[in-house]
C-alpha positions, -999 to +999 in steps of 0.1 A: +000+000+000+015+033-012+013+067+012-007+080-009-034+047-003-031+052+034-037+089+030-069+082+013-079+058+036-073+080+068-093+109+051-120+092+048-126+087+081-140+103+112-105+111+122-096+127+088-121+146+080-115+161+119-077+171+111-086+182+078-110+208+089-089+217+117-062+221+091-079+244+072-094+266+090-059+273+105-042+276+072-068+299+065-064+323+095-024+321+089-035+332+054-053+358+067-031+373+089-008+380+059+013+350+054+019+344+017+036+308+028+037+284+056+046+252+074+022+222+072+039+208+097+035+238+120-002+239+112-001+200+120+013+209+156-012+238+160-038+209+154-025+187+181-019+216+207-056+222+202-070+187+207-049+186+235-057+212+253-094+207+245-099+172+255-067+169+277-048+136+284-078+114+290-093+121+257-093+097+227-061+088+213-053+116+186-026+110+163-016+128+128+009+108+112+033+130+093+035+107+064-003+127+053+013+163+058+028+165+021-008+149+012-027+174+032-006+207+024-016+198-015-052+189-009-055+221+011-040+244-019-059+223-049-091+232-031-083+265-032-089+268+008-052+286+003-029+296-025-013+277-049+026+280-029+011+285+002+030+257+012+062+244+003+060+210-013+089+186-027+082+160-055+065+128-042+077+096-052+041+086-067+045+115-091+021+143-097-006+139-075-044+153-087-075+161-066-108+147-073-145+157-056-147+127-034-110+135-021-094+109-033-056+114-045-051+099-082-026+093-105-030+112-135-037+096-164 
């Protein structure tokens, strides 16, 4: 199974579709405080810092493995929830990487 399969298995679930949210609506308000580009990992640790201090150490066991960020960063910028650049990506080994509406991550053809 590739990274890019376990991605799109974690996103769709529960879990996923949490962090994503949480993802983007602090990429966003980085955006909007002027940032033309960011860290997904830094956003990824804002995400944890929150669920931590909201449910503290008794809540559910909350993990984002950092084998999604470079998944994550892209699906955030081909949605258009930031710009294109807004975060610094490096080639994957799967290639080019494209979107589709049910948020799966696809070769291209």
């Amino acid at each position: 199974m590739t990274d890019r399969d376990k991605y799109n298995e974690w996103r769709a679930t529960a879990h996923g579709e949490e962090v994503f949210e949480l993802c983007r609506e602090f990429s966003v308000q980085i955006a909007g405080r002027g940032f033309t580009n960011y860290s997904i990992w830094a956003v990824a640790n804002a995400v944890r810092w929150h669920r931590n201090l909201k449910h503290g150490p008794d809540g559910e066991d909350f993990k984002i493995s950092n084998n999604h960020l470079a998944y994550l960063a892209r699906e955030l910028m081909v949605k258009g929830h930031v710009s294109g650049g807004f975060f610094r990506t490096k080639s994957l080994k799967e290639d080019a990487v494209i979107w589709q509406d049910n948020n799966q991550a696809v070769m291209p053809l």
